[in-house]
N, C-alpha and C positions, 0 to 999 in steps of 0.2 A: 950127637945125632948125625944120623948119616945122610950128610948133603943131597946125594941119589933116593934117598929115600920119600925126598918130598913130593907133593902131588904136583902133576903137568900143573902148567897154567893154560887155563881154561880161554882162549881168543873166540868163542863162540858171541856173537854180539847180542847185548840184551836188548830186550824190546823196552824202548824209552814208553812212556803213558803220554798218549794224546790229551790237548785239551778238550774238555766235554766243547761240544759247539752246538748251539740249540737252534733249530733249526726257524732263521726267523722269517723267512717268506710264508709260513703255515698260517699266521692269524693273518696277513695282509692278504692270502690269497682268499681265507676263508671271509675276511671282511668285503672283499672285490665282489663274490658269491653272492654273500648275502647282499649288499649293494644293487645284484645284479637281480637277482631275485625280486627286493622288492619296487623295480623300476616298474611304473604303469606299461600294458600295453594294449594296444588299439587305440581307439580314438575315443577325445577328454567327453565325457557322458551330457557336461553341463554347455559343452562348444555355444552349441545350438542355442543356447537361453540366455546366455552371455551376450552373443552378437544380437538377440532380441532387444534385450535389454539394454545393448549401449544405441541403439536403433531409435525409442520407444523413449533415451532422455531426452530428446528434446523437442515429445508432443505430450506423452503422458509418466511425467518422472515418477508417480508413485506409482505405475503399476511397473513400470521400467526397473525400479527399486526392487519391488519385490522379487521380480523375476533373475535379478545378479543376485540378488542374496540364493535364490535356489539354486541358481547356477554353481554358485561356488559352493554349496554343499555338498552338489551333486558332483563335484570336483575334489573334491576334497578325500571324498568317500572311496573314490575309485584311486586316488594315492597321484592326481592331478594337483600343479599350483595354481590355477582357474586363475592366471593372468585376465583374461577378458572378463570374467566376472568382477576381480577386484575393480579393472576400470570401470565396467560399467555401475558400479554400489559408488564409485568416486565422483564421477561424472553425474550421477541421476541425484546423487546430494547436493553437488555445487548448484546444478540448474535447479533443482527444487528450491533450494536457499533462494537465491535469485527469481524464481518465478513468483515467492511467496510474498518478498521485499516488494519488486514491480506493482503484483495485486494490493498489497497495503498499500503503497502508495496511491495506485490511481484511486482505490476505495476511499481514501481519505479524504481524497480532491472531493471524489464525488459527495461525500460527508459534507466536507466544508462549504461547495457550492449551493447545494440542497439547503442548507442551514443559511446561509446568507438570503437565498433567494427566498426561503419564506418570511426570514426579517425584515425584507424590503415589501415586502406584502402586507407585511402585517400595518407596517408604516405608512404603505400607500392608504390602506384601508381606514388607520384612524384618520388620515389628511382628509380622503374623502368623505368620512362622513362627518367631520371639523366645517365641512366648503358647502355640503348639502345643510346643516344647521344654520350657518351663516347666511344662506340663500334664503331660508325660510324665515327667518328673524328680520332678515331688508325688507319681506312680503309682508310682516306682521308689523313694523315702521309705517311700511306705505298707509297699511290699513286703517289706520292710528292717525297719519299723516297726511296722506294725499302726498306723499315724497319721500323721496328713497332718503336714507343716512348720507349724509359726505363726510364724515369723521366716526371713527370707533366710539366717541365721546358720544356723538350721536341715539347709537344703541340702545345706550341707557337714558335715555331720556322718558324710554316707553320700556312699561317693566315685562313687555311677554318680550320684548325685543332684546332684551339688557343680554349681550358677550358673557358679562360677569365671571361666569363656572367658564368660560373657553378660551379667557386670556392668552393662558400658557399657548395654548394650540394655533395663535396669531404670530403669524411671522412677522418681523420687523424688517424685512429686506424681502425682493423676489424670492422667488422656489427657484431655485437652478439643481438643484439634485438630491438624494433617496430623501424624506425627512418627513415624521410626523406633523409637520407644521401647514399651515394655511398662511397665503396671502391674500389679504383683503384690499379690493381697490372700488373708488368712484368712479362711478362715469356719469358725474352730474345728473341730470334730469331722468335720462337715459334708465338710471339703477346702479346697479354695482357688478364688479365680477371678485368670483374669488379663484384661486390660483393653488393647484396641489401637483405633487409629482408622481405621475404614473410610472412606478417602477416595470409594468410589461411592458408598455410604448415608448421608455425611457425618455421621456419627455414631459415639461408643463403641461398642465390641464387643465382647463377655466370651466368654469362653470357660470351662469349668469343669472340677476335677478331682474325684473320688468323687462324693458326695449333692447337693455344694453346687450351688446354683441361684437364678433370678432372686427366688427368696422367701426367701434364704436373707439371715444378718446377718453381714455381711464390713466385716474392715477393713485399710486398706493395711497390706503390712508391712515393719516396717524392717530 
């Protein structure tokens, strides 16, 4: 073959292939868009019921309550984070919690007081009508007698007179405080006084039969 006869060599340069490169700013710009897009604007719709409501916990939490929970609907809706509603729905539950606690409590005192104070009534009430029995039964002695009791022993000597049924309701020591009981004393010729504890006037209460009185010299009797 003939040397000359071969074809030129061709120094034309060939075009190398680029690499594919995909263009990635396209979704991140499209993502910034839509981002941008769906950002609220003007002003949050619920503002206004929010600052009512955080206002409003700490004179009337539930109505303060209800008004953050609107608020933040009303926030929500417009593509707001209703910050001030969330605190005020936080704040109007803490003080509610706490207002509610407070009110049991003091209700309870007043329960408890209320309940004591008619138990001590009720107590005064059987003493005094224990001390008015007793008064009447030293008058039906006298009558019997021409002379008051000086001994409980006495009582029963005369049978409209006889303690018997009101034992239990004789105290063995002064009255000094709340108690269904009666003190029974002599005052010799005088008559007798008996002794209950007025839980209104927080104090002993005598009562008296015949002469006897607060000047008079009485002593418990057995």
């Amino acid at each position: 073959m003939d040397p000359n006869s071969q074809q030129p060599f061709n120094n034309t340069p060939q075009e190398i292939p680029q690499p594919l490169v995909t263009d990635q700013s396209t979704p991140q710009s499209g993502q910034l868009a839509q981002s941008q897009q769906q950002a609220p604007i003007g002003e949050d719709p619920g503002k206004s019921l929010a600052i009512a409501g955080i206002v409003l916990a700490f004179f009337m939490q539930l109505v303060g309550l209800i008004l953050s929970i609107v608020a933040k609907k009303k926030s929500k809706a417009a593509g707001f984070d209703g910050r001030l509603a969330t605190i005020g729905i936080i704040l109007n539950i803490v003080l509610l919690v706490l207002s509610l606690l407070i009110t049991i409590t003091i209700l309870s005192l007043i329960f408890l007081t209320t309940a004591k104070t008619i138990q001590e009534r009720s107590k005064t009430g059987e003493a005094q009508s224990a001390a008015i029995t007793v008064v009447k039964k030293a008058e039906l002695y006298y009558t019997e007698k021409n002379t008051y009791p000086t001994s409980l022993a006495d009582f029963e000597t005369v049978e409209d007179a006889s303690l018997d049924k009101y034992k239990a309701s004789i105290s063995g020591s002064p009255i000094t405080s709340v108690s269904d009981k009666v003190a029974v004393y002599t005052c010799g010729s005088d008559g007798i006084k008996t002794e209950y504890w007025d839980s209104v006037s927080d104090q002993a209460t005598a009562r008296y039969a015949g002469f006897a009185s607060a000047l008079s010299s009485c002593t418990q009797m057995q």
